[in-house]
C-alpha positions in Angstrom: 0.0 0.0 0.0 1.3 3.2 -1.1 2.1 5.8 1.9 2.3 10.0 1.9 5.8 10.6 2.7 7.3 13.6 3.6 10.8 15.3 3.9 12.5 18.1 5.0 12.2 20.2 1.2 10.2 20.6 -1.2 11.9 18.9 -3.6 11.6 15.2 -1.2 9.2 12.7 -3.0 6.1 12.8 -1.8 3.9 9.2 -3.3 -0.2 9.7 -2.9 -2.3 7.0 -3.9 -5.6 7.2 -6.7 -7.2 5.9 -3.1 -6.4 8.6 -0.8 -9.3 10.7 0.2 -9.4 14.5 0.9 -10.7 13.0 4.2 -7.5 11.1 4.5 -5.1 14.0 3.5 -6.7 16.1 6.7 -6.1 14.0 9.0 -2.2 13.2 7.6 -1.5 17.0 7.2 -2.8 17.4 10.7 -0.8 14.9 11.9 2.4 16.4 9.8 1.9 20.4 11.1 2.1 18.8 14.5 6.0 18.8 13.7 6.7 21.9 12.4 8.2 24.6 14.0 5.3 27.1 12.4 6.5 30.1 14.3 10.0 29.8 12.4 8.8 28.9 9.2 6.1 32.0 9.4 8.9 34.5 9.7 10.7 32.8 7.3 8.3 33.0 4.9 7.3 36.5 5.9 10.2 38.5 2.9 8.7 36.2 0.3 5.0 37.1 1.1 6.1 40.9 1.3 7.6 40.5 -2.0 4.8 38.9 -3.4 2.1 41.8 -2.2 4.2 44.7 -3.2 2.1 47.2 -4.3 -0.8 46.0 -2.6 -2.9 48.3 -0.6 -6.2 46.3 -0.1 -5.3 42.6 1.4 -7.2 39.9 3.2 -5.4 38.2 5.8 -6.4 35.3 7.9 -6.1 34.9 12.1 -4.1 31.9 11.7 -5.5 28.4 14.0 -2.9 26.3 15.5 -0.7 25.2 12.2 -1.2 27.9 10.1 1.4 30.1 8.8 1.0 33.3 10.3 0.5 36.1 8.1 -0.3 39.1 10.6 2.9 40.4 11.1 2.4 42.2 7.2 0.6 44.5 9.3 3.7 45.9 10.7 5.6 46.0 7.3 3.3 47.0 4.6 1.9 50.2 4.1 -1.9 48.7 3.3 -5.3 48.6 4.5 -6.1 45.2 6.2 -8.9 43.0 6.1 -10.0 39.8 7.9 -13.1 37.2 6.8 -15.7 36.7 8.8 -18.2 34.0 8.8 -21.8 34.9 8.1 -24.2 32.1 6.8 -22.5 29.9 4.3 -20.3 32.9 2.9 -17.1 34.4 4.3 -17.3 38.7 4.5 -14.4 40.9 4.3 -14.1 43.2 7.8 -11.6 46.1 8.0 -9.3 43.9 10.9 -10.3 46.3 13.5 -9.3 44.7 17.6 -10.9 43.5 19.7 -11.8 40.3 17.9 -14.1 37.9 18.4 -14.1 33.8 18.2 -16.2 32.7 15.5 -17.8 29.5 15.0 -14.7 27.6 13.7 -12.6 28.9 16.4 -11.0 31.5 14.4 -10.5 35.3 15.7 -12.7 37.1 13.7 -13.7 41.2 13.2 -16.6 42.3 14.5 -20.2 42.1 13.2 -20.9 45.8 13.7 -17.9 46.9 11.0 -19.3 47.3 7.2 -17.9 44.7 5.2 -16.0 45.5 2.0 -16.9 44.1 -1.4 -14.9 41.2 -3.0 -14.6 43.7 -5.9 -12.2 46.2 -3.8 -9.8 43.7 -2.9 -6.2 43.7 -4.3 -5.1 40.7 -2.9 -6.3 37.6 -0.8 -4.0 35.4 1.5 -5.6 32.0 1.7 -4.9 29.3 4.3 -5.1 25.6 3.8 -4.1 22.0 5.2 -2.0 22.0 1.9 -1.7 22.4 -1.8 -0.2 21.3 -4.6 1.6 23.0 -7.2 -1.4 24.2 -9.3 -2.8 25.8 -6.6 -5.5 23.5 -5.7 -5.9 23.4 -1.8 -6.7 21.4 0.7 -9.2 22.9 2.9 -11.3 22.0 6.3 -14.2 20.6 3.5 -16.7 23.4 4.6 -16.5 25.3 1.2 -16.4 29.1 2.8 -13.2 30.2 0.7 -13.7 28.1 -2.3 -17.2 30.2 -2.5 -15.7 33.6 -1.6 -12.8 33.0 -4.2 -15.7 32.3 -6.9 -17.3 36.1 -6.4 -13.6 37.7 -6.6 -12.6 39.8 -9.8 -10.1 38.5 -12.3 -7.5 41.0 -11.2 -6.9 40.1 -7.5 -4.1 38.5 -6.3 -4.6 35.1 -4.7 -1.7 33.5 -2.7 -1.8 30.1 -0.9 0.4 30.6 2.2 1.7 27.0 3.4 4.9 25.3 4.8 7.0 23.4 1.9 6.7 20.1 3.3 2.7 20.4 2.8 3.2 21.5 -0.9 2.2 18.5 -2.7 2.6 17.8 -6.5 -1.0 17.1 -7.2 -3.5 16.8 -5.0 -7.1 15.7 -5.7 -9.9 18.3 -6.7 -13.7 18.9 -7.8 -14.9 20.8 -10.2 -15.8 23.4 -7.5 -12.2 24.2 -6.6 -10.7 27.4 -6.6 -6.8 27.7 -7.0 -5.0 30.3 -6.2 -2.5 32.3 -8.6 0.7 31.8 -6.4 2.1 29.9 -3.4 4.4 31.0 -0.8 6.3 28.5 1.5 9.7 29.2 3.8 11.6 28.5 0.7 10.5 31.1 -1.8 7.7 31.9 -4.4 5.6 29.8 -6.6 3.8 30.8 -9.5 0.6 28.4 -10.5 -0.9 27.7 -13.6 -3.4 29.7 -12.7 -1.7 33.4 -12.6 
């Protein structure tokens, strides 16, 4: 039976079998974040992200949940107006990131309800978290659908990136029709661009 394996680059073989599930690749890149050192590889990958958003004066970030990349300290390095999402319904809003913040249903830290939210449409640029992705930009999310749905209602013209460490950058993972990639990938080790920039 074929196994996910991982190493310590990018560039380490990684086998997944026709019979893994998305179900199964959550609970391995659970398992796999438990061993990262996420605060090191977030500033790490912090000059590559900056490099990536230059020019960008509209961004949604994310509060990140225990093994995420953390992408709040852009706050303190770009000059741009900062947005987080917010749960409401079945759809994800964009809140100016305003503190206090609240928990939300997931767990994530969230803006409050009381802000206006922002259209997709004045967005320059969306940071998007994930278990993984692969090197198209398809990700592996928590299978709720919130950002594959706000990433369908976004112009053209904005910048998605997939923030995520380089051991959970897969060469292909698997996909429905519904998914969403995004245009590049950032990981400790540098910049990817995706097929679909």
């Amino acid at each position: 039976q074929e196994t996910l394996r991982s190493g310590p680059s990018r560039r380490t073989a990684i086998v997944i079998s026709v019979a893994k599930t998305k179900h199964e690749l959550r609970l391995w890149a659970k398992r796999l974040r438990q061993e990262l050192d996420i605060a090191g590889l977030s500033r790490q990958a912090l000059p590559y992200l900056i490099r990536v958003l230059e020019g960008k004066r509209r961004i949604l970030i994310y509060h990140p949940l225990p093994g995420e990349l953390d992408p709040t300290p852009l706050r303190r390095t770009l000059a741009a107006a900062f947005f987080l999402p917010r749960i409401k319904g079945n759809e994800i809003v964009a809140l100016p990131y305003r503190e206090p913040l609240e928990r939300g249903p997931f767990g994530v830290l969230e803006p409050s309800a009381r802000q206006t939210p922002v259209s997709p449409q004045d967005l320059e640029a969306v940071i998007v978290p994930a278990l993984a992705y692969d090197r198209t930009g398809h990700r592996l999310g928590h299978g709720k659908g919130f950002y594959d749905r706000f990433l369908m209602r976004l112009p053209e013209g904005v910048l998605t990136v997939g923030l995520v460490p380089s051991r959970l950058l897969l060469p292909e993972l698997p996909r429905d029709p519904w998914d969403v990639p995004v245009k590049v990938l950032v990981t400790e080790e540098g910049i990817v661009e995706t097929e679909a920039l």
